[in-house]
N, C-alpha and C positions, 0 to 999 in steps of 0.2 A: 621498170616502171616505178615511177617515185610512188611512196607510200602517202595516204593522202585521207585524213581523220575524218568520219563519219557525222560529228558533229565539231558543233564551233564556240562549244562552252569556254567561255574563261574565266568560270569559278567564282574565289572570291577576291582574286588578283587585284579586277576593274572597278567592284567594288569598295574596296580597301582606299583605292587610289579617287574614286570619285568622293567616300566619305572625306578623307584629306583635302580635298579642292572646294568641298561645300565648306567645310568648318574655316580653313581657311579664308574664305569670300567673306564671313559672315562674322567673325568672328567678335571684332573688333565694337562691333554695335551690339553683339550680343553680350559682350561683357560687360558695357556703359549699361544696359537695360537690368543684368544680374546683380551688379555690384553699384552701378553711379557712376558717373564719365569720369573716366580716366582712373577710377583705382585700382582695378584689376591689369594689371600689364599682362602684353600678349603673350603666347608663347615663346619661347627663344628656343627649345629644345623639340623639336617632331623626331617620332622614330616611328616604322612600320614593321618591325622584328623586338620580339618579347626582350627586352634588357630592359637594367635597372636607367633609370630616366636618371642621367647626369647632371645636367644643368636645367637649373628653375626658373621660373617656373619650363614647364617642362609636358607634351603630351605624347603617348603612345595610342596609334590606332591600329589594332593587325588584327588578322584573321586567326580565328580561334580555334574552329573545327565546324565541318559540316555534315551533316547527311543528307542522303539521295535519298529520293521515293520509288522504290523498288518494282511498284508499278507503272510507273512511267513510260510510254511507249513514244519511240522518236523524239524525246525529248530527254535533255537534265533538268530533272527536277531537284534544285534544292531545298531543303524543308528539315528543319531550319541550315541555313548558315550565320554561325554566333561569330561576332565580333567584341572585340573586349576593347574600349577605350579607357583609357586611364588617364587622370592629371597629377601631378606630383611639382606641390607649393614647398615655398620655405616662408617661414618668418619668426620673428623674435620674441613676440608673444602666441603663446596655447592657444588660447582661446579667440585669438584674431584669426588665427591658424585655420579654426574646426572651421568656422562661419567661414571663410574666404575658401577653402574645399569645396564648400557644398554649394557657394556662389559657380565656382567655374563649374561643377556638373551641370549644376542650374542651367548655364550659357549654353555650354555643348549642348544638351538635350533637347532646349530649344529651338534649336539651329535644325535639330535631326527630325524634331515633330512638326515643326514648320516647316521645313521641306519637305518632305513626305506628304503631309498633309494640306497646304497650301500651295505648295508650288511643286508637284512629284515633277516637270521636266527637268528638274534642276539635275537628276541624277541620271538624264541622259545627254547632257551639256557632255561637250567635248572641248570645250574651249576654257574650264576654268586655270588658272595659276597650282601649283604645286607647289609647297614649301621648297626649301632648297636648305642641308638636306632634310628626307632622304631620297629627293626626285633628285632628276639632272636638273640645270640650268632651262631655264625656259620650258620645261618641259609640262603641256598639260593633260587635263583630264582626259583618258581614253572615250568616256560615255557610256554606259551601261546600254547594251540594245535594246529598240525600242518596245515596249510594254514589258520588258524583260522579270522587273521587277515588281512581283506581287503585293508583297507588305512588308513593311520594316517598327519594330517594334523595342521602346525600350522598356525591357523587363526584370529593370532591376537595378538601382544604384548603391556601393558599399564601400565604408570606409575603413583605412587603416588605422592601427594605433599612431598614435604622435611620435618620433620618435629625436634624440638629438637631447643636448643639454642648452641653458640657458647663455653659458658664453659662446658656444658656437651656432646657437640658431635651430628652432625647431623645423622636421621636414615631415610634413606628411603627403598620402597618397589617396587619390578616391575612383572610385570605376563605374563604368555605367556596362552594363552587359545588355547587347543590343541582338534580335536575330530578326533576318530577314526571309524570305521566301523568294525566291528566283526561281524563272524556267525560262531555260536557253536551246537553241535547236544546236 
């Protein structure tokens, strides 16, 4: 008899993969709104596994760590599961630098509280785009189950030092630490 799992939690996987298809959708209008049309350029670099962001501008969304709520009966309760997004700019001046960091957290953030909050079906869309990489080709959003996802919250944006010399171009980094609530049977 094949083994066959009690529930049909899939963590913070689908998650991970619907943030990516939101930010993505959105992005582009969220950064004219952050910055002013057309100065902020999109992303060129997504990654969904903690490394350092190679090419800039540049974003990481992955799952951070979770816990379960120990009382929970017939269900997964996650409470919280963090997620850590991160952007990592370049440019030639410092101080264009700080300000254009805190614009793209601006962008993401918005995207995150705007969907949550004004459109929550957004994060059971199965049909959005996935960067390419670190998705396959064509490949889209799974969809979070439906009412799956209790609350999604950003609780906290922090910057790195500046780092890089003036002939070869200052790089900095900024994060938003975001934790959601899910309960999945």
């Amino acid at each position: 008899m094949a083994w066959v799992s009690k529930y049909a939690a899939g963590f913070t996987e689908p998650l991970v993969s619907q943030v990516c298809g939101i930010v993505k959708r959105d992005l582009r209008a969220a950064l004219d709104w952050a910055g002013g049309a057309g100065v902020l350029a999109e992303f060129i670099s997504w990654q969904i596994a903690k490394a350092d962001i190679l090419q800039l501008p540049g974003i990481l969304i992955a799952a951070h760590d979770v816990a379960f709520d120990p009382d929970a009966v017939g269900t997964v309760h996650m409470n919280p599961a963090r997620l850590l997004i991160a952007v990592a700019i370049g440019h030639q001046q410092r101080n264009v630098l700080v300000r254009r960091v805190q614009r793209y957290l601006r962008a993401v953030d918005a995207i995150l509280r705007t969907s949550f909050e004004a459109t929550p079906g957004d994060f059971y869309l199965n049909n959005l785009a996935l960067p390419v990489p670190p998705f396959e080709t064509a490949e889209k959003t799974p969809g979070l189950p439906l009412g799956s996802l209790k609350n999604l919250q950003i609780v906290g944006h922090s910057l790195t030092e500046v780092l890089g010399a003036p002939t070869e171009g200052f790089r900095m980094a900024g994060s938003l630490t975001v934790i959601a609530e899910m309960e999945e049977g």
